[in-house]
C-alpha positions as CSV (number, residue, x, y, z in Angstrom):
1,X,96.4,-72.6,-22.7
2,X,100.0,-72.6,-22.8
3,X,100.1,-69.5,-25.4
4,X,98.5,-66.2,-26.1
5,X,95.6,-65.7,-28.3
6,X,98.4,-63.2,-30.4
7,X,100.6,-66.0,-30.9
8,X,97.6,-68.0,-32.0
9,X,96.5,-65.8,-34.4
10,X,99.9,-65.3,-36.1
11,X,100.2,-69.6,-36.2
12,X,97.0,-69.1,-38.3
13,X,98.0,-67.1,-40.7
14,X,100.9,-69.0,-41.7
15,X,98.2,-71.5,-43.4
16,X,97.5,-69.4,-46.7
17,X,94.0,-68.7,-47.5
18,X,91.8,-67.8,-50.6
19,X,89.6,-64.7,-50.4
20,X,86.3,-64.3,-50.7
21,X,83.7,-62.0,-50.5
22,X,80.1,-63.1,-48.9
23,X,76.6,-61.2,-49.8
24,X,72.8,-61.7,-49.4
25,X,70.1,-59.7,-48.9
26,X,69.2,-58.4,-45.1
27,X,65.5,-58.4,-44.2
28,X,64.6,-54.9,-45.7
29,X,66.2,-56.2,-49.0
30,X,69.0,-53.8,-48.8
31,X,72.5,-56.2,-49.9
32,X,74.9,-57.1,-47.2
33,X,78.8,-58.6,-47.5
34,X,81.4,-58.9,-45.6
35,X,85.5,-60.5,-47.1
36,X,85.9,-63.9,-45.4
37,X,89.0,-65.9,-45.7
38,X,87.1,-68.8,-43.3
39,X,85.7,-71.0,-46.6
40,X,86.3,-74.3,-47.7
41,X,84.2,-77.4,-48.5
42,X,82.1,-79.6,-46.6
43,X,81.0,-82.4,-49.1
44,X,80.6,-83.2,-52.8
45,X,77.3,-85.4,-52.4
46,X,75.2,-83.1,-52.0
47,X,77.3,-80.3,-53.1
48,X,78.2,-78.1,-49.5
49,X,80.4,-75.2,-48.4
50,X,81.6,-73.9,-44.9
51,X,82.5,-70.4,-44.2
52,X,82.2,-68.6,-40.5
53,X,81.3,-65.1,-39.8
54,X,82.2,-63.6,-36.3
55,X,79.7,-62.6,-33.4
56,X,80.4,-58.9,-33.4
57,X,80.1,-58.3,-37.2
58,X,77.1,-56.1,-38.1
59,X,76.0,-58.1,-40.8
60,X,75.2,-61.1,-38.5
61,X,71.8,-61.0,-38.0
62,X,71.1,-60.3,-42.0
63,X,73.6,-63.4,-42.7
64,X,71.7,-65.5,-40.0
65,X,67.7,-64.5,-41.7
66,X,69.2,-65.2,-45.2
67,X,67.3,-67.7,-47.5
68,X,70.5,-67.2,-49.6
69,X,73.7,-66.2,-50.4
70,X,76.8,-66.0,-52.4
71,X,80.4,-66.8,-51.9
72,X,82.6,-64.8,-54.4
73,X,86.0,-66.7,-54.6
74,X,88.5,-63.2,-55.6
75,X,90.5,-62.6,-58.4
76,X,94.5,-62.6,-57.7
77,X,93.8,-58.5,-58.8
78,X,90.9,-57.5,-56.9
79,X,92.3,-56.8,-53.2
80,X,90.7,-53.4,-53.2
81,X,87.6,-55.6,-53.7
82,X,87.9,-57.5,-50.6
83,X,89.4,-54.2,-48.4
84,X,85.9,-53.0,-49.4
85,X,83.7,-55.4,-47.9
86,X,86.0,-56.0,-45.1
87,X,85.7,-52.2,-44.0
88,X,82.6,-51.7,-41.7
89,X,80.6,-49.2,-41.7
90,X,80.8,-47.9,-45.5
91,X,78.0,-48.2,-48.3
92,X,80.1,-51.4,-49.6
93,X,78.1,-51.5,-53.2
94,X,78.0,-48.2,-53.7
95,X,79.1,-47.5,-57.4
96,X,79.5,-51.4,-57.8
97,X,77.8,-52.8,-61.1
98,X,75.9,-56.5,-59.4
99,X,74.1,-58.4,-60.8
100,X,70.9,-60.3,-59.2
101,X,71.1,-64.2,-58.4
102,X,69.1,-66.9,-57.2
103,X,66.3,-65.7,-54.3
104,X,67.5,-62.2,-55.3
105,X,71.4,-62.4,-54.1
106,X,73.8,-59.8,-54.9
107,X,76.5,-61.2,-57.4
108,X,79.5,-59.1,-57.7
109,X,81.1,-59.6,-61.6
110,X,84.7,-60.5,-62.6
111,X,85.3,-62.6,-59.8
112,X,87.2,-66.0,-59.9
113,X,84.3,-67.8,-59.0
114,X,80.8,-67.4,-57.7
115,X,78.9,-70.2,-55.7
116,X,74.9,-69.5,-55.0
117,X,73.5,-70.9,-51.8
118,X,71.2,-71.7,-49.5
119,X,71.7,-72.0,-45.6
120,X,72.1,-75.9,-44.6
121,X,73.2,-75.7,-41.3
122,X,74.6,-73.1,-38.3
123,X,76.5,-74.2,-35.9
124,X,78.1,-71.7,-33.1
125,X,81.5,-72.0,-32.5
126,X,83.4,-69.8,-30.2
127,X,83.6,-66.4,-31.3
128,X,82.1,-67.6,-34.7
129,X,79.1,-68.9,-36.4
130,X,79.7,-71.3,-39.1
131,X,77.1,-71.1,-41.4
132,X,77.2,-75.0,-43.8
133,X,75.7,-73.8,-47.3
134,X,74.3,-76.0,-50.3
135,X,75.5,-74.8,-53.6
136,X,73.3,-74.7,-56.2
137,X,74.7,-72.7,-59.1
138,X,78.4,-71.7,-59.5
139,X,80.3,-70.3,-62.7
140,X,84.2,-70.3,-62.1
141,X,87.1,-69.4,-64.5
142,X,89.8,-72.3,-64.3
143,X,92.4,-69.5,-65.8
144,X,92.1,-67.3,-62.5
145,X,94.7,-66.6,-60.6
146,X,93.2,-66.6,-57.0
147,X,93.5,-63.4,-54.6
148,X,95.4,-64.9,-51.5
149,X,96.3,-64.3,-47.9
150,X,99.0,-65.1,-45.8
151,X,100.6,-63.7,-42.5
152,X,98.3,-60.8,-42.2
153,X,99.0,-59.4,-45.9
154,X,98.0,-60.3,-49.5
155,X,100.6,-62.5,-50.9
156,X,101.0,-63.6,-54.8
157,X,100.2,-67.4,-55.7
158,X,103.1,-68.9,-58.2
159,X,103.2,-72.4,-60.2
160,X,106.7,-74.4,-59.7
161,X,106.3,-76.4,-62.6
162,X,109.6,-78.4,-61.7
163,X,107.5,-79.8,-58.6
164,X,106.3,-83.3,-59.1
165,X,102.4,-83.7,-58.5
């Protein structure tokens, strides 16, 4: 490698990212999520998601037994939402109103957009797992503004309506 991992890191996070939060169910039932800016799509046909979870995190093995999960795509107002799940070690629905979705996943309300899913694949990659998910129920609000992240921080999404599409 001709750079440092440092170096790496801050190239990557000039490409701005949405937020999300991830949650199932670990083996005792108890829920489990961790904040994930590693999502995107796979395919339309049948309808697939990515998203990658890292080796170390303590939610790994309940993420790998899973028969199901949920990818919460955050509002542009709910970064103390995502600090939340990505702090380790707290009680990360404590006081949290969710709501119960398919196989019994945690759904956290007011989000931008929620996406129920199954496992379809897991592939290891690095210091990762990705973890390929089939949707099979989503609700979404085409009037949110999405939560975003860019060079370390939180950073605010505008329109330029004077750019041609």
């Amino acid at each position: 490698m001709s750079f440092d991992l440092r170096t790496f890191r801050d190239t990557l996070g000039l490409f701005v990212t949405g937020v999300t939060v991830i949650t199932a169910r670990d083996a005792d039932g108890a829920p489990v999520g961790i904040t994930a800016n590693s999502f995107n799509s796979v395919s339309l046909d049948p309808p697939l998601i990515l998203w990658s979870i890292g080796l170390n995190a303590r939610s790994l093995d309940a993420f790998r037994q899973a028969n199901a999960f949920a990818v919460h795509i955050l509002r542009d107002d709910q970064a103390a939402l995502s600090q939340r799940f990505a702090t380790s070690g707290t009680n990360k629905f404590s006081g949290l109103s969710i709501e119960t979705g398919l196989r019994d996943v945690p759904l956290l309300p007011d989000c931008a957009a929620r996406l129920e899913c199954s496992p379809y694949a897991k592939h290891p990659a690095g210091d990762h797992i990705l973890f390929i998910a089939e949707v099979h129920r989503l609700a979404s609000d085409p009037d949110a503004m999405p939560l975003v992240y860019h060079g370390g921080r939180y950073a605010e999404l505008a329109d330029k309506p004077d750019a041609p599409v």
